[in-house]
N, C-alpha and C positions, 0 to 999 in steps of 0.2 A: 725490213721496215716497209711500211703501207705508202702506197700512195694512193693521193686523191682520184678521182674521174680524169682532172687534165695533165696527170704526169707527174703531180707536183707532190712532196712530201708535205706535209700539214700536221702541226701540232699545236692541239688547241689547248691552252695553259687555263686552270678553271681554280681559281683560289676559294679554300671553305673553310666555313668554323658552323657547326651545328646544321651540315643540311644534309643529313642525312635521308630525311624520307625523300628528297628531291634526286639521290642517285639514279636510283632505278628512272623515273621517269623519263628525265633531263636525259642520260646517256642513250637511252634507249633513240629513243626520239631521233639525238644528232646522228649514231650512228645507220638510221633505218632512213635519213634524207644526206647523209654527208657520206656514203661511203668511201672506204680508205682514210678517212682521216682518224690520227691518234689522240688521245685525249691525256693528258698530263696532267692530276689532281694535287694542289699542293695545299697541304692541313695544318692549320694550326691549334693541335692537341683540341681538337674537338670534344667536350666533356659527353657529347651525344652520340659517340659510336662512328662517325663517320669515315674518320682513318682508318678502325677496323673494317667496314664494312668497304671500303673502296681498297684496302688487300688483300679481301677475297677476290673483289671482282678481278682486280689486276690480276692477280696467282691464275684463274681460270680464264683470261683472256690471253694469256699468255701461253696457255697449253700448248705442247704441240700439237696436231692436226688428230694423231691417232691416239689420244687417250679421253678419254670422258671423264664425267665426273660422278662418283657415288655417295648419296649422301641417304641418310637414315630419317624414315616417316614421320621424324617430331618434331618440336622445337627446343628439345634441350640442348647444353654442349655434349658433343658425341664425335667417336672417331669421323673424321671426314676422310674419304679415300678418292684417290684421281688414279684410275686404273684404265690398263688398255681397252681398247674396244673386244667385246667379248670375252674380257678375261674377268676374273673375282678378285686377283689377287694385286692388294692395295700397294700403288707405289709410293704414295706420299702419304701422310698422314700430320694430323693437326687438333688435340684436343680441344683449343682455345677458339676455334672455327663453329661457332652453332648452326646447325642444319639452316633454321631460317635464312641466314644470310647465304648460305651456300647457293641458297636456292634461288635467291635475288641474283647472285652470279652466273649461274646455270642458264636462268633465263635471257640475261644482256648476254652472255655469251654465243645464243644461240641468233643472234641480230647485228654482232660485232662484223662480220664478215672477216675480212683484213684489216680491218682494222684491233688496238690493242690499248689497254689501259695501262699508264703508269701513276706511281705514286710518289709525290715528297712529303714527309713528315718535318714538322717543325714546331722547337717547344711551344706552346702556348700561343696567344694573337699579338703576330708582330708588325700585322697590317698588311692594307691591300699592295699597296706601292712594292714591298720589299718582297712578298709574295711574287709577283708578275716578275720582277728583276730577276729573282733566282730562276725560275721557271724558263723565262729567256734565254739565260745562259747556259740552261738543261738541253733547251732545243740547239741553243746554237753547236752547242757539243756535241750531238747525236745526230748534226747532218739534215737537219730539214729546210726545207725552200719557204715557208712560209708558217706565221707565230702567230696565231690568235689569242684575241683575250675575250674572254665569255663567261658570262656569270651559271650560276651551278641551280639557282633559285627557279628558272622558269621564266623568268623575265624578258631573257635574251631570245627569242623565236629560232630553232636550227633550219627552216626554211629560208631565213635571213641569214644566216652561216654561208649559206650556199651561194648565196645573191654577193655575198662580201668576198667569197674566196675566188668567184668567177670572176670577179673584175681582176684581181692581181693574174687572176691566167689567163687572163684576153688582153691586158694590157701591159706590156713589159715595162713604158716607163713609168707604170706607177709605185708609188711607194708603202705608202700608208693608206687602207681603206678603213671610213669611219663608215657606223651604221648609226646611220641618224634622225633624229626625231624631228629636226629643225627643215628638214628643205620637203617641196613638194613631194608628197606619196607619205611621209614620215607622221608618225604620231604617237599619243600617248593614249593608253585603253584602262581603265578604273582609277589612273591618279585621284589622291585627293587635291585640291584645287592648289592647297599651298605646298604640295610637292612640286608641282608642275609650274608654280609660280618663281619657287626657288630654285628649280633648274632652269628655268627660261633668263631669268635674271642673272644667275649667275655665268652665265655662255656670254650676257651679253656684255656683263662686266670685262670678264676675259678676254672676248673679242677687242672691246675698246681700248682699254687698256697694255695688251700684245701686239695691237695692230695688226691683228691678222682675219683673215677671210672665212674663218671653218665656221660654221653656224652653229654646230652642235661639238663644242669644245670638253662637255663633260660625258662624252659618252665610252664607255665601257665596254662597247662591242665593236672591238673593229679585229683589222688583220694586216704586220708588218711581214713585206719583205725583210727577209734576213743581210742583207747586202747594206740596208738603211739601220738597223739594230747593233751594226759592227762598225759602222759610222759615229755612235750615239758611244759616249761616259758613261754607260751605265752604273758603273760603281760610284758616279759621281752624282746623281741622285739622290735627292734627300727628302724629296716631295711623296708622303706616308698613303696619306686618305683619300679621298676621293680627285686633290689636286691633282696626283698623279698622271690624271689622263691628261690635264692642261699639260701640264710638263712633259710630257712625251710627245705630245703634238708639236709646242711651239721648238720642242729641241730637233723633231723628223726635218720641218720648215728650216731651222735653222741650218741642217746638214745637209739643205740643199734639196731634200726629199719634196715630192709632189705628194700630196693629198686629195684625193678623192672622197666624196660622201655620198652613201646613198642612202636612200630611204626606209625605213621600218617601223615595223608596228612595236611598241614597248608598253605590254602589259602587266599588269601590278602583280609582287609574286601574287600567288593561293597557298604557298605552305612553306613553313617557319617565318622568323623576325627578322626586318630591316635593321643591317649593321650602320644607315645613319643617323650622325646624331649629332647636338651645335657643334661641338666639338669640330666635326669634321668639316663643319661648314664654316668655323671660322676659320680652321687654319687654308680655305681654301682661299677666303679673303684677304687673311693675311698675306700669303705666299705670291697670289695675282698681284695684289697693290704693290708689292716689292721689286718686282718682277716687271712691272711698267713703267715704276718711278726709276728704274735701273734703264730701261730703253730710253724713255725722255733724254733722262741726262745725257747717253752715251749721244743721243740724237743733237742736241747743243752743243754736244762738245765735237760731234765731226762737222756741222755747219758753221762754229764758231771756226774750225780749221781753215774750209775751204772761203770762208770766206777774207781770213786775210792775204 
C-alpha cells in the first residue's frame, strides 16, 4: 500500500456516474501533484463506459512492477495481453478490453508512480451520500490514515488535494479538513451567478440554523482522519445529495472533531453535466430545517432543566 509524501496512507474516494472523459485527466493530474496517494473509484452503473474504463485502469495500475502492457494499433476490441518485460508471450488476456481504453491506462499508469487505482461498482445511481459511506468503509478496511472526498469532474483542483492533505500531516489534532470557497484565498471561477448564489445562501442557512462556525458547510472537497470516521454512525446516515457534506460536518463537530478550512480555487467543470438539480436542493432544506428545529428544542429543553 502507497503512501503519501508525509508517511501517511491516503485514499481518496471519487464517486461517478458518466464521467468518463474526465478519467484520464483528473487522475492523471492528482497523481503527478499528490504522489503516493490511492484513489478509490465508486460507480454507479455508468451508461457511458466509466466503470469499464476505470477497470482497465485499475487492472494496469495494479500491475506488478515487471510486466507491461501490450496492446494492438487500433481501436477495435482485440486480445489485450499484459506480458513481462521483454517477453511476447501474453499472461493475461481480456477480449472485452478495446485497445483505446488500454491505452488511456498505459498512459495513467506511466505517472501512477506508487500510487494505485481501485474500483467499486454499484447498480445504477444510488447517490452521492451512500457513495462516500461505502467507500469510507473500503478505506477503513484496508488500513489507511487519511479518507478524502473529491469529485472526478475537474472541479476539485489536485494542487488543493495537496494543500488539504498537508494540514492533517502537520497538524495531529485536527480532524476534518474542509477545502473552502467561503474564507479569505477561497473562491469560485465561471460560476453562474445563481450557482454561486445558492451555495452561498445555503452555508449560510446551515451555519444558522446548526449553530455552527464552518463557513463553507457544503463543500465536497475535504479530507477525514480515520480515528474521527470510526467515531461517526455511519450506517446511520441518511442524508443522500448534496446534504451529506452538512451532515458529515455537523456529526465530525458533534464527535468532538476539530475542523479546519482552507482555502481554494472551485472552478466550473469544462466536461460532462452537472448531477444538481431542485431535487437535491430541496432535500438539503429540508433535512437543515429539521436538523435545527431538532437543536432549538433540545436547546429549551436543557435550559428549561438547568434552570429549575
Amino acid at each position: 500500500m502507497a503512501q503519501s509524501n508525509g508517511g501517511h496512507r491516503v485514499c481518496v474516494v471519487m464517486p461517478t456516474y458518466n464521467e468518463r472523459d474526465n478519467l484520464e485527466p483528473t487522475l492523471t493530474d492528482i497523481f503527478l501533484r499528490n504522489p503516493g496517494v490511492d484513489v478509490l473509484i465508486v460507480d454507479d452503473g455508468s451508461p457511458d463506459g466509466t466503470g469499464t474504463l476505470a477497470d482497465v485502469i485499475s487492472r494496469v495500475t495494479l500491475l506488478p512492477q515487471d510486466l507491461n502492457v501490450e496492446h494492438n494499433e487500433n481501436d477495435a476490441l482485440a486480445d489485450v495481453s499484459f506480458a513481462a518485460d521483454d517477453s511476447d508471450s501474453a499472461l493475461y488476456s481480456d477480449t472485452h478490453v478495446s485497445t483505446q481504453d488500454l491505452k488511456i491506462a498505459d498512459r495513467l499508469a506511466s505517472c501512477t508512480m506508487d500510487s494505485r487505482v481501485y474500483v467499486m461498482h454499484r447498480a445504477g445511481k444510488q447517490g452521492l451520500g451512500t457513495a462516500y459511506i461505502q467507500g469510507f468503509e473500503w478505506a477503513l478496511g484496508h488500513g489507511y490514515d487519511i479518507v478524502c472526498e473529491m469529485d472526478m469532474d475537474g472541479s476539485h483542483r489536485p494542487q488543493d488535494l495537496r494543500a488539504i492533505i498537508d494540514v492533517l500531516e502537520r497538524h495531529p489534532q485536527v480532524d476534518l479538513v474542509l477545502g473552502s470557497r467561503r474564507v479569505p484565498g477561497g473562491s469560485t471561477q465561471d460560476w453562474p451567478w445563481c450557482r454561486d448564489m445558492i451555495s452561498r445562501a445555503g452555508s449560510q442557512y446551515a451555519r444558522v440554523m446548526l449553530g455552527l462556525k464552518v463557513r463553507d458547510m457544503t463543500s465536497g472537497f475535504r479530507a477525514y482522519r480515520v480515528r474521527i470516521l470510526r467515531r461517526i454512525d455511519l450506517e446511520g446516515i441518511d442524508a443522500n445529495g448534496y446534504v451529506f457534506q452538512i451532515d458529515m460536518t455537523r456529526r465530525v463537530i458533534a464527535a468532538g472533531g476539530r475542523v479546519v478550512e482552507v482555502p481554494i480555487v472551485f472552478p466550473d467543470r469544462t466536461r460532462g453535466d452537472s448531477k444538481m438539480d431542485r431535487q437535491i436542493v430541496r432535500e438539503a432544506v429540508r433535512k437543515v430545517t429539521q436538523w435545527g428545529f431538532a437543536r432549538m428544542q433540545q436547546t429549551i429543553l436543557r435550559n428549561n432543566k438547568n434552570n429549575k
